[in-house]
N, C-alpha and C positions, 0 to 999 in steps of 0.2 A: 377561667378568668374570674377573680373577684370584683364583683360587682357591687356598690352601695345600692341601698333598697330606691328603687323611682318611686315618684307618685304621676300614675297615668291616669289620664280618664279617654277611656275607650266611647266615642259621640258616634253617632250617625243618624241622618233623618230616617222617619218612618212614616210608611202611613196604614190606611186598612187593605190598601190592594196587596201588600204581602203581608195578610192573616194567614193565607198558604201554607207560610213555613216561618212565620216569625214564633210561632214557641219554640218549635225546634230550634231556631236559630237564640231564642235566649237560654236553654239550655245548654245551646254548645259553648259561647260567652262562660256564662257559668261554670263549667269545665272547665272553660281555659282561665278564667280568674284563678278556678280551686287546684292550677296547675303551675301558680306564678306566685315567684319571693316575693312582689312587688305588688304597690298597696295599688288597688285597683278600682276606681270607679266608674260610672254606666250612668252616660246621658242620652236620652231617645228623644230628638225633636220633632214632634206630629204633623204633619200634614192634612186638612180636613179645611171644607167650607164653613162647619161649622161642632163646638165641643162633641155635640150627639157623634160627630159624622168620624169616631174615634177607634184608632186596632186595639187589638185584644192584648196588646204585649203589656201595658202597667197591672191590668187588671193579674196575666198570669204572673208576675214580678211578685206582685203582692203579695198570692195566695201561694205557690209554690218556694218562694224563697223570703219569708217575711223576717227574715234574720238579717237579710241584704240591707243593710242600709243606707251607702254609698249609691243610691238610683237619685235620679230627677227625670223628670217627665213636664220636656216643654211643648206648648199648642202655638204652632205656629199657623193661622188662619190663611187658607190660600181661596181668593175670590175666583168668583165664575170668570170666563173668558181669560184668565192672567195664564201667561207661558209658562208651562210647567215648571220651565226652568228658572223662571225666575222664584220660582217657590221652591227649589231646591236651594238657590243661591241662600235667601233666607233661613232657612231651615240651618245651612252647614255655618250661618253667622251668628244664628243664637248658640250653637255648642262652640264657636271661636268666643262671643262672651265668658260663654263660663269656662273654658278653658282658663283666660285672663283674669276672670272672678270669682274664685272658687268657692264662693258662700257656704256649699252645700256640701264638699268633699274638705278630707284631710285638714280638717282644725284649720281651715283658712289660710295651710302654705302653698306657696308656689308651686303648682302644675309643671314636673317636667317636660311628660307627652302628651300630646294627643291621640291616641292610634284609633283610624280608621278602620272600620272593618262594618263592611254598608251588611243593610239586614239581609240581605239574601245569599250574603256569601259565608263560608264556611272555611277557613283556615285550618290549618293542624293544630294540638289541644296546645301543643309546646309552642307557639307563635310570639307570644308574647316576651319570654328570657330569649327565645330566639333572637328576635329582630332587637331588642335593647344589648344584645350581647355583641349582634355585628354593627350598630351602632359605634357604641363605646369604641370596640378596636379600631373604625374607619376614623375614627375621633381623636386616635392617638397621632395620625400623619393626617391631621388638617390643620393648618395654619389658623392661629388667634381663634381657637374656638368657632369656627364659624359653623352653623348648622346643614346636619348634612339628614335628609330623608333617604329613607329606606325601607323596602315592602316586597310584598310575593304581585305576581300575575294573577289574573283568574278570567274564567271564559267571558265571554263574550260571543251574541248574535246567538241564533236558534240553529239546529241541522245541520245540512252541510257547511252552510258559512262561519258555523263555529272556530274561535281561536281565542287563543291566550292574549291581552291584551297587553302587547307594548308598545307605546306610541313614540313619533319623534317630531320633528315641527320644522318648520321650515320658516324660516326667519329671513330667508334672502332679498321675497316677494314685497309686491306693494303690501299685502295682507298677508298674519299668519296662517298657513296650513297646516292643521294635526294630519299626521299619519300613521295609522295605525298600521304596523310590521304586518307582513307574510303572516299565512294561519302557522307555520314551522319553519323560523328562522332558523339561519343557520346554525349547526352544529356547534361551530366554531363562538356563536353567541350562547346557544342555550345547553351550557358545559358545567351545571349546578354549579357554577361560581358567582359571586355580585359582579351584575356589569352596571354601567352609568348607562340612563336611558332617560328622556326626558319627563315621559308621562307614562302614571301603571292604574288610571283610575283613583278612584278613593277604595277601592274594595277590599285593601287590606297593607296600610300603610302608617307608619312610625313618622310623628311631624315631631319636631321640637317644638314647644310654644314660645319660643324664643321668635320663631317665624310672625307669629303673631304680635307678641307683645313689643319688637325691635325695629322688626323690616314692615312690622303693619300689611300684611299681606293677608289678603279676604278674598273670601270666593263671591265671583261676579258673572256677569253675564252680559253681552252688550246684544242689546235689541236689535231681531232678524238674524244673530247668529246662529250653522246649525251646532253649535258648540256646546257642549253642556258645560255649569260652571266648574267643573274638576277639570278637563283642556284646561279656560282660565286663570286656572291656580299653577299648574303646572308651568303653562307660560309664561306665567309672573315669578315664578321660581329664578325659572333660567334667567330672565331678564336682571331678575336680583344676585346672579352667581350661584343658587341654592343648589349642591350636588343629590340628586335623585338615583339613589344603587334598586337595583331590582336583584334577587333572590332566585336565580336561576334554577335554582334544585324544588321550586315545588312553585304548584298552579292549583290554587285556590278550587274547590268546587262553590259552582255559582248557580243558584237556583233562580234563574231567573224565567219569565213569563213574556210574551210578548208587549216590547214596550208600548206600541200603535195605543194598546187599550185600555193603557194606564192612562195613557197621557192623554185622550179624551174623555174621562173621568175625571179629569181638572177642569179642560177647556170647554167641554158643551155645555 
């Protein structure tokens, strides 16, 4: 399929509790940039009480790829006692600004995508013509343009509770309920075809900024939820008609840590 060149910027928060594997993980970024027709730029929004309190990832940006120059590196300040999640929420609305205001990338035009891909996860090096390639064709049988998201799974939970994350919601209730699917749905779902599913995290997902800049749709969080603001966006998706396809044919590796002692790293 011929495809016109996009201009993506691939955003996700960061902070220093995944120093772990964040070189790694901008290495593999950089692979997959130097594995795509498409012009590509890298926003990391920081998480920290305070500038000292900063990950390793601008500094190896800098010295290992100082050719790169499509990078920006926001500090988003999270205070003592604030729910983690509200400091995610912030973080994922300073990269929805610059997806909208592109100051810093591609001569100042217009942002196709955004694509998610959070720093501890690990997509395949082709992910990027992948997911804009089954874009486009889902794009030829949708009516008036309307924006459609599309992304891979990736694990979720430690041990044995581990699973692929696909979620679905329940809309019926006084309140919405996420639910996240069986650790091995069924067959008849996970047949490496795109299926429609409501919510697949942010860990490695293709938004239009259309979503952003039209339907105004931002990541939120409402206080005492145990929701994190990526449920929120998801449900606000659906609420707005936005079709969400998952990528049945492959499951992200996701190096993640136990969350418990992240998140008291924000809040004590």
């Amino acid at each position: 399929m011929n495809i016109e060149t996009k201009r993506i910027l691939i955003g996700c928060p960061i902070s220093k509790e995944k120093d772990y594997c964040i070189t790694d993980w901008i290495d593999h970024i950089m692979e997959m940039i130097s594995n795509s027709k498409h012009r590509i730029g890298l926003v990391l929004a920081e998480n920290g009480v305070s500038t000292s309190d900063r990950s390793i990832a601008e500094k190896h940006i800098l010295k290992r790829y100082p050719n790169f120059k499509d990078a920006a590196f926001i500090f988003t300040p999270t205070l003592k006692h604030q729910d983690v999640r509200l400091a995610i929420a912030r973080s994922w609305n300073s990269i929805v600004f610059e997806c909208q205001s592109p100051d810093w990338f591609f001569d100042n035009r217009p942002i196709d995508f955004h694509l998610s891909i959070e720093c501890d996860v690990f997509p395949p090096v082709d992910s990027i013509d992948r997911l804009v390639e089954h874009h486009e064709i889902q794009m030829k049988n949708q009516p008036l343009d309307e924006p459609i998201c599309v992304g891979y799974p990736y694990m979720v939970y430690l041990g044995e509770r581990s699973r692929p994350l696909y979620q679905t919601a329940n809309f019926n209730s006084g309140s919405i309920e996420v639910l996240t699917l069986p650790a091995f749905p069924s067959f008849m779902f996970t047949d490496g075809q795109l299926k429609p599913i409501t919510g697949i995290g942010q860990g490695c997902i293709l938004i239009p900024c259309s979503i952003y800049t039209d339907l105004e749709i931002r990541f939120r969080w409402e206080t005492g939820s145990i929701y994190f603001p990526d449920a929120f966006f998801f449900i606000d998706l659906a609420a707005n008609g936005v079709p969400v396809l998952v990528d049945t044919s492959v499951i992200c590796e996701h190096r993640n840590q136990d969350w418990s002692a992240v998140q008291n790293n924000f809040t004590v």
